[in-house]
C-alpha positions as CSV (number, residue, x, y, z in Angstrom):
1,X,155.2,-31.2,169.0
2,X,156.1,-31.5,172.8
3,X,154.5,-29.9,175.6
4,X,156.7,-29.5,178.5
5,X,154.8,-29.1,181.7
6,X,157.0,-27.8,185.0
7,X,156.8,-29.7,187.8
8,X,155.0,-26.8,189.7
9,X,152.4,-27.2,186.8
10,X,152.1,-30.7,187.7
11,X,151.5,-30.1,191.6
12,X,148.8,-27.4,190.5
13,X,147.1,-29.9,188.6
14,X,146.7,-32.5,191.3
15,X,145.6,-29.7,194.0
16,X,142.2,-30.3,192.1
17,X,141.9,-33.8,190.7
18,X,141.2,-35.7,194.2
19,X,140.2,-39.2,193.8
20,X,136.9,-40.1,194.5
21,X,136.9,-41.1,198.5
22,X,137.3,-37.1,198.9
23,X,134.0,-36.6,197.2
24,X,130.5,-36.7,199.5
25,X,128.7,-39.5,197.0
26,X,125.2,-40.9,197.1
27,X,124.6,-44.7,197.3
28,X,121.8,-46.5,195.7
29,X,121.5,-49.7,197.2
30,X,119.3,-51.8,195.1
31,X,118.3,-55.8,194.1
32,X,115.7,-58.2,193.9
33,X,112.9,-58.2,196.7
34,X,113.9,-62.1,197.1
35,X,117.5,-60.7,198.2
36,X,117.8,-62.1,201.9
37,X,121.8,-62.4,202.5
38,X,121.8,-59.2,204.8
39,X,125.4,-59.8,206.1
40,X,126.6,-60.5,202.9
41,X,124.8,-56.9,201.3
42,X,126.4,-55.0,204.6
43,X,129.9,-56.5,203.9
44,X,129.8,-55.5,200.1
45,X,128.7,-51.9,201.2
46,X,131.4,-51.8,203.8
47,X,133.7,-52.6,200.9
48,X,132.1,-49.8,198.6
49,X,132.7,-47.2,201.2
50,X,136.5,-48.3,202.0
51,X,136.6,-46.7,198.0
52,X,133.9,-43.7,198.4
53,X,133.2,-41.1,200.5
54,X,129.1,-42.3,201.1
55,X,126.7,-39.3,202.6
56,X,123.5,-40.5,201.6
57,X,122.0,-43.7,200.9
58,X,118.9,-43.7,198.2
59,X,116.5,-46.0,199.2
60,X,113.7,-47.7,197.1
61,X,111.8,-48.9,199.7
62,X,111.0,-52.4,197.8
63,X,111.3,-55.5,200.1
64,X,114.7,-57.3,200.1
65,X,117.7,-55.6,199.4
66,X,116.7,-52.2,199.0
67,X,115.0,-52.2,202.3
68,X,118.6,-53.9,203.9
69,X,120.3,-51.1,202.3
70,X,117.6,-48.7,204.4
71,X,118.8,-50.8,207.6
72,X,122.8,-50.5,206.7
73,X,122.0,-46.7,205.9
74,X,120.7,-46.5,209.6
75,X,123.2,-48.6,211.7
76,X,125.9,-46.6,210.3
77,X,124.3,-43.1,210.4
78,X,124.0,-42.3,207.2
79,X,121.6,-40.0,205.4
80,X,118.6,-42.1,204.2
81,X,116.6,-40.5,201.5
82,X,113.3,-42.4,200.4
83,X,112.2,-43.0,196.9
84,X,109.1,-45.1,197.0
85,X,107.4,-46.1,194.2
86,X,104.2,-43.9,193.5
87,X,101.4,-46.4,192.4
88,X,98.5,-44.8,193.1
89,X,100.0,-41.4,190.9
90,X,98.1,-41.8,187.6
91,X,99.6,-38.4,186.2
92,X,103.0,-38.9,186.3
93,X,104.7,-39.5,183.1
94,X,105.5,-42.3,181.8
95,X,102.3,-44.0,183.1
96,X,100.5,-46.7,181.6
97,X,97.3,-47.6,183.6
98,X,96.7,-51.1,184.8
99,X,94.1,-52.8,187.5
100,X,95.1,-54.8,190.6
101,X,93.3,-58.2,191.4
102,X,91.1,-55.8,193.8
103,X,90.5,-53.9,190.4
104,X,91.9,-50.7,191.7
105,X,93.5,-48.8,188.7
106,X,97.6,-48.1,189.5
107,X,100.7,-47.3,187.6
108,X,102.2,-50.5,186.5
109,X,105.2,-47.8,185.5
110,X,105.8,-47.0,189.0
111,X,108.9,-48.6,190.1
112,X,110.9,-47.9,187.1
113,X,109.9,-43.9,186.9
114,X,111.3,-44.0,190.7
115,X,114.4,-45.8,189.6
116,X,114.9,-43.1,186.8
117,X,114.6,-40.3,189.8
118,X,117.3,-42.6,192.0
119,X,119.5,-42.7,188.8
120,X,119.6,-38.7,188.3
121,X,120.4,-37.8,191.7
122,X,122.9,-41.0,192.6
123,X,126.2,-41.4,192.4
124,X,127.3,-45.2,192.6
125,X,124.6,-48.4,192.3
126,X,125.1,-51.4,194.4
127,X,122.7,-54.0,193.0
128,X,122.2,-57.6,194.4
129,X,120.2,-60.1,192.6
130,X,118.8,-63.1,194.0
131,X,120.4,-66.0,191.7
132,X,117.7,-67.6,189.7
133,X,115.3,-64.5,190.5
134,X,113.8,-63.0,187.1
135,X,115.4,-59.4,188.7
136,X,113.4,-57.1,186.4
137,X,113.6,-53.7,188.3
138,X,117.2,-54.5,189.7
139,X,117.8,-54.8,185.8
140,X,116.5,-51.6,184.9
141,X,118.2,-49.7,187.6
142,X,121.5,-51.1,186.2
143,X,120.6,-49.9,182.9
144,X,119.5,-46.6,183.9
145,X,122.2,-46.2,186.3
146,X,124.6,-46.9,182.9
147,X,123.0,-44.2,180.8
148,X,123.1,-41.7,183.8
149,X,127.1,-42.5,184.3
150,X,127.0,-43.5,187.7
151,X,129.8,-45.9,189.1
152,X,127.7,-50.0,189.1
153,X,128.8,-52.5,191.8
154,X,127.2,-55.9,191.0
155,X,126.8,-58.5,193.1
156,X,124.6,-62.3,193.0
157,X,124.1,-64.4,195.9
């Protein structure tokens, strides 16, 4: 069997298959709080959005790189919306309850139910690891960022 498509058919079709710089996308910018190479993250961003149309950056508000992405977000005027870690929310779920060396309970859960909330409502990740660096949370935003679909930029400095 053969399908024969007119060319009109095949104009049609491309009026609504844009590629993806057309599309307003949100940014996670993510990595390991021992990231420090801040021209190298705003480079690799500045690369990202040659390829993507980027409206909003979500920040983690961890030290290192998610806290450069905050800075890139604002040099460049781009929306910034916060995601920071709830530690002191001993309802949310998942939460398994853990004490501080002050012995104050917290969430030791925390920063991975924030990076599930990131992954849902992003678009693309841009995750920098410190080499060496044990990169735990940076890890689990990858892997959440995978089973949400979202488009992963990698990078280790």
């Amino acid at each position: 069997n053969t399908i024969n498509y007119s060319l009109s058919d095949y104009l049609f079709s491309w009026l609504f298959i844009l590629p993806l710089q057309y599309y307003n996308m949100r940014l996670i910018i993510a990595g390991s709080r021992d990231f420090t190479d801040q021209k190298y993250l705003f480079e690799k961003i500045d690369e990202i959005r040659l390829q993507h149309k980027i409206t909003v950056i979500n920040c983690g508000l961890a030290k290192g790189a998610d806290n450069m992405g905050k800075k890139y977000g604002q040099a460049n005027d781009i929306e910034i919306i916060d995601y920071p870690a709830l530690w002191d929310d001993l309802t949310a779920q998942p939460c398994k309850i853990k004490l501080n060396k002050y012995g104050k309970e917290y969430n030791v859960l925390a920063g991975f139910n924030r990076n599930e909330k990131m992954a849902v409502e992003g678009d693309i990740l841009a995750v920098f690891y410190k080499k060496g660096a044990s990169n735990n949370g940076s890890k689990d935003m990858k892997q959440r960022s995978i089973n949400h679909g979202l488009i992963i930029y990698e990078y280790e400095r």
